[in-house]
N, C-alpha and C positions, 0 to 999 in steps of 0.2 A: 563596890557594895551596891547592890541592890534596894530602891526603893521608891514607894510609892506617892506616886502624887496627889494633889488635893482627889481627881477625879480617878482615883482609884489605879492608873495605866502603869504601868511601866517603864521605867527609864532609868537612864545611867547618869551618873554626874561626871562630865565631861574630862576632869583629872585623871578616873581612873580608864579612861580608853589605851591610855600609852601600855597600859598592862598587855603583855604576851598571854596569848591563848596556849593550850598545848590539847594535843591526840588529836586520833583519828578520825575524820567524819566522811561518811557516805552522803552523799544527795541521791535521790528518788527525782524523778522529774519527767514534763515530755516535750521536752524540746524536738527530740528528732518526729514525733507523731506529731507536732503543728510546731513547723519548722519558721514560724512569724515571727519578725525581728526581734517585736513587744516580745514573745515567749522566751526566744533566746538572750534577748537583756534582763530578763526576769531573774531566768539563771543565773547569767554569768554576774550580776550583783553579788547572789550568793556566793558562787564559787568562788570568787575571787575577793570579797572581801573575807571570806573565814580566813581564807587564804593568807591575806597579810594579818590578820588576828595573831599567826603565827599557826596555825591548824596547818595539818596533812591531809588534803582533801581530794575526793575523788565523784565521781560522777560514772551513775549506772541506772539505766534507761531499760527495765525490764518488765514493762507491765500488759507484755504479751498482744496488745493492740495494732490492727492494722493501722496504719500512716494515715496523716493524711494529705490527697495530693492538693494544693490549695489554688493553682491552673483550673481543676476538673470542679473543684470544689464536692469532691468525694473521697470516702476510704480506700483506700488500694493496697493490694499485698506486698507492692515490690515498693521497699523500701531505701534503698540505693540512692535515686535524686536525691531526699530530702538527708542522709546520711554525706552526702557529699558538697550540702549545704551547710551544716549542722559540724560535720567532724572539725574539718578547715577552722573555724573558730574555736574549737576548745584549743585546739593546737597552739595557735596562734598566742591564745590566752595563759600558756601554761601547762596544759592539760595533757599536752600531748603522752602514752601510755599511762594516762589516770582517768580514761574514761572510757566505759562498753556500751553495746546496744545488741540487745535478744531480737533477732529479727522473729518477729511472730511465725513465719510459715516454716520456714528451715531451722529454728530453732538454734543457730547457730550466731553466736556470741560475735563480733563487732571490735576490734581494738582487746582490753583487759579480757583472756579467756575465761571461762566458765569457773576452774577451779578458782582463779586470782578473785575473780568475784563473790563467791562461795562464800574464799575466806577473807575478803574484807568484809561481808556482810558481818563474821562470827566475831572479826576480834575489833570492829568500831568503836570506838566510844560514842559514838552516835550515829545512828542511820537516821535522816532527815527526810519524812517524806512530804516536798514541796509539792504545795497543791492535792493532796491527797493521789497523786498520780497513781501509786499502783497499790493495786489490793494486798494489803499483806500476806504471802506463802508463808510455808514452814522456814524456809532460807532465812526471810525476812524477821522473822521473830525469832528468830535463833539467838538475833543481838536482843538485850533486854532493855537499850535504850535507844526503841524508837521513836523516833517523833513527830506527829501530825501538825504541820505547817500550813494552816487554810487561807487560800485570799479571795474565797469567794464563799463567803459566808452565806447561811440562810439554808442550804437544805442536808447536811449532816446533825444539824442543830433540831430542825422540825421531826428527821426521821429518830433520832433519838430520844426527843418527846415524847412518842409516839411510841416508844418500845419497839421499834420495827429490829427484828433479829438481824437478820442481814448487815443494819448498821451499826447494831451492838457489838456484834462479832468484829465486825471491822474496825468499829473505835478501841476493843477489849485488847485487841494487838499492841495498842500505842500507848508510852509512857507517858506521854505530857504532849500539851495541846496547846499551840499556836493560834491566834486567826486577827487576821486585819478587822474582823469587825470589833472597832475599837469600844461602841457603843453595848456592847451585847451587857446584859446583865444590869442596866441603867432602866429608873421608872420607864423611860421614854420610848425604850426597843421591845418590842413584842417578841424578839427572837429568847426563848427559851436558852437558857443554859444545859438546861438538860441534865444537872447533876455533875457536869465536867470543871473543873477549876482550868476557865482556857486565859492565857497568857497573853495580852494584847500588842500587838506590836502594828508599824507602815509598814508601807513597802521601800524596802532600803536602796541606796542609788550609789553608785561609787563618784565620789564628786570629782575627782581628778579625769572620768572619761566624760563631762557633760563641762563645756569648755562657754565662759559667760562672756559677755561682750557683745555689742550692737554695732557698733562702726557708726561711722557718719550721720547714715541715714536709717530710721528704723526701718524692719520689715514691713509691709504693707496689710497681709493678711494674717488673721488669726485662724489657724487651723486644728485639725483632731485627724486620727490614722483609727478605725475600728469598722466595729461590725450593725449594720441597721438593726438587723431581725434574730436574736440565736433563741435558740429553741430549745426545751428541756431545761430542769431542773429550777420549772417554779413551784412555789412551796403555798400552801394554804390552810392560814392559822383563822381560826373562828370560822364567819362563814367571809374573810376577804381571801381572793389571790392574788398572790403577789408575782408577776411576770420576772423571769431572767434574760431581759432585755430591755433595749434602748429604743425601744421604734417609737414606743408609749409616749415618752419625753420628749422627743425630739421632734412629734407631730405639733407641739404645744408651744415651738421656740422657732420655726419656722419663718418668721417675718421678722425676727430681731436683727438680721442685718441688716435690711432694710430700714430697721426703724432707728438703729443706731447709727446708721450712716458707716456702717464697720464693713472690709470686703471679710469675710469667712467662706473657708476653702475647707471642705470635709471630704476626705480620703476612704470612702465609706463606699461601696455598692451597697445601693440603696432600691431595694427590690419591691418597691410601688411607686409606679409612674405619675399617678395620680399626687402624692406627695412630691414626686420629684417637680415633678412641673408649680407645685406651688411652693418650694424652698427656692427653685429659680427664680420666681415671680419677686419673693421675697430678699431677694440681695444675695442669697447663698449658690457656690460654685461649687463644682465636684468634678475629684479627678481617683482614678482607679488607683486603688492602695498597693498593689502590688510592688511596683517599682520601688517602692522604698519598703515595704512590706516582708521580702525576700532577701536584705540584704542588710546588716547590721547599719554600715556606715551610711547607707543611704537615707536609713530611716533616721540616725542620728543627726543627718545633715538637714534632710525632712525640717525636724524638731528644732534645728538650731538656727534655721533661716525662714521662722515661723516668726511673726510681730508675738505671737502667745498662742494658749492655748483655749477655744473658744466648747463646750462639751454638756454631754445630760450623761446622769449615771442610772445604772439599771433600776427597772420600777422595785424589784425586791429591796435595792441597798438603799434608795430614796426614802420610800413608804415608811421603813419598819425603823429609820431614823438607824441605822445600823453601826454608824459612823467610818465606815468604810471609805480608803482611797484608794486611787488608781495609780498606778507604778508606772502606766505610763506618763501623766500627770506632774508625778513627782519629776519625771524625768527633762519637765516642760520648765519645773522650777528649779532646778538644776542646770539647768542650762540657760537661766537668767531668762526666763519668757512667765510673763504675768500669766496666771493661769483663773479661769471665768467658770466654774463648774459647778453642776447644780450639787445642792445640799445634802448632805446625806447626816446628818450630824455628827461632820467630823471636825466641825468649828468649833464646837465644847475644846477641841483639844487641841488642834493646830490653827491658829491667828489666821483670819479672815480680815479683808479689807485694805492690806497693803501688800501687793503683789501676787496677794491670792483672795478671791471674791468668790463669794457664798450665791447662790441665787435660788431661789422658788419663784419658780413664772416667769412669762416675758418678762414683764412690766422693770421687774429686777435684773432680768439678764442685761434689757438695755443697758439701764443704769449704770450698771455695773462695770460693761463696757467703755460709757461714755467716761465714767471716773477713772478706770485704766488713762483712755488718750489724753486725759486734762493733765497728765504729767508723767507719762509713758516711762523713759527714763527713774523713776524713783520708785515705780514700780516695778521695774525689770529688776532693780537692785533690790527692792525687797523682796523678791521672789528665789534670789537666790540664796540670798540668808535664812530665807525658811526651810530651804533645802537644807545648808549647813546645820541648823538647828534642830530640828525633826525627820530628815530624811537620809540624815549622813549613814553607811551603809557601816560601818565601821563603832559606831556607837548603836544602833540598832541591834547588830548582830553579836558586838560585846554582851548587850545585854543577856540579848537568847543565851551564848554563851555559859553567862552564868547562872541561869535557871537551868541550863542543863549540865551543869558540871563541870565541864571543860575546864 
């Protein structure tokens, strides 16, 4: 049974998760076009928890876009490397003949053929499209329960405001409406509803692949795996804009290892020299993301021989108080690492200050740091009970489940 909490969210009461799911679900997604560990654990959370819901689940990668090669750090037509990155894991996972890819230039289908696709799009009980990844076709709306899954909240919501056709058209394909911005629709968030009844939910994690335990000694560094600068799809309500990226933030937190006496290691190509040389100045190290970037278990291992996780979240999900979390984050408390990240006000909703810490400004990141190491240990343990609590992948996706029928 389905119900609400004081702050309006959505959640399950933990008895009824033993309950079996049943039918069929498609996932929508682009793992194989940005073939990033974070992307492809984004996925396979989904897939595999519907998975053991008890669902018959399947994964189709069709949203006609060139790759992208993340070496060149460009789009490229030949899709194959990152297909040979990308397949191996579903396999691995389960998947293997339950999941296609449209190569955009050949047009020719990938694992599940064209018809097999077709007809799991007609007879789903649900097409899931995670991230908004592909534009709905006639194929796509053929099922009548589709469903828009957003975790990056802020600009479907503005262009909707806004009457813009384009994304009327696009949102008019979808039955019901997902999106981690937990905060939307509260005095506090600027972000518009738009007229949509969107269904709040985190980003889910499967707890049995995020393995807790410190050993002996703790890790040394607290670290982060992302991107300095991304570009596109900032949104501007009133006369403010609001940036889709980290650079903003992260100009501002620059000396906090230093000032905390903390080593922090960010996994980040970080494309201003002039920044870089004063994060170095300031106590912070940098190593290229790739290596664990391109490779599930590396990244996972990355993550789990991290002291925690030290981070800014983009100026749109910060500003607009959005209440948005990071999935990979979740994945940091998951795997028993206290996690240090700035505020987006997703504290209203998920317990801040015991192995997960809230921050606005240096002055609090230190802090916040420094209270982590004054008893390291008890916050590792509470970090991964919040995972249990709020992130478990199983009770999250139960939920969706049941607002979507299943």
């Amino acid at each position: 049974m389905i119900f609400l909490d004081e702050n309006r969210g959505i959640r399950r009461k933990p008895e009824c998760v033993s309950r079996k799911r049943k039918g069929k679900v498609v996932f929508l997604h682009l793992a194989v076009r940005y073939p990033f560990a974070g992307v492809v654990w984004q996925l396979l959370h989904h897939l595999v928890g519907f998975q053991q819901l008890g669902c018959d689940v399947y994964y189709l990668e069709d949203n006609r876009a060139y790759v992208y090669d993340p070496v060149t750090q460009t789009p490229v037509a030949d899709a194959q490397p990152n297909l040979e990155l990308v397949g191996p894991v579903l396999d691995r996972f389960g998947f293997r003949g339950k999941w296609s890819f449209l190569d955009p230039v050949s047009q020719e289908y990938f694992g599940m053929d064209k018809s097999h696709c077709a007809a799991l799009l007609r007879e789903a009980d649900a097409v899931i499209n995670l991230c908004g990844a592909s534009n709905p076709r006639e194929e796509h709306i053929t099922n009548p329960c589709l469903v828009y899954l957003e975790t990056d909240p802020g600009s479907l919501q503005i262009k909707l405001d806004r009457r813009d056709s384009e994304a009327i058209t696009y949102a008019a394909a979808h039955k019901l409406f997902f999106t981690y911005g937990y905060n939307i629709g509260e005095s506090d968030c600027p972000l518009p509803t738009a007229g949509v009844e969107w269904h709040r939910t985190r980003p889910p994690v499967l707890l049995g692949e995020w393995h807790e335990g410190i050993g002996p000694s703790a890790p040394d560094a607290f670290t982060t795996v992302g991107t300095w600068h991304n570009q596109g799809n900032d949104v501007v309500i009133g006369s403010n804009r609001f940036l889709w990226s980290k650079h903003v933030n992260f100009v501002k937190v620059l000396e906090v290892a230093g000032r905390a006496s903390q080593a922090i290691e960010l996994a980040i190509d970080i494309d201003s020299r002039s920044n870089y040389e004063r994060a170095v100045r300031g106590g912070f190290t940098f190593v290229s993301p790739l290596p664990m970037s391109l490779d599930i278990d590396n990244y996972r291992t990355y993550v789990s021989s991290s002291r925690g996780e030290f981070t800014v979240a983009k100026d749109l999900y910060a500003r607009t108080r959005s209440g948005w979390f990071s999935d990979r984050s979740a994945c940091y408390l998951a795997a028993g690492r206290p996690v240090v990240t700035q505020s987006t006000g997703f504290e209203k909703y998920v317990p801040a200050g015991d192995g997960l810490m809230a921050f606005d400004g240096a002055d609090e990141a230190v802090e916040a740091i420094k209270e982590v190491n004054r008893d390291y240990r008890r916050h590792a343990r509470a970090a991964r009970k919040i995972a249990v609590e709020y992130f478990d992948a199983l009770k999250l996706l139960d939920a969706m489940a049941e607002v979507i029928g299943l």
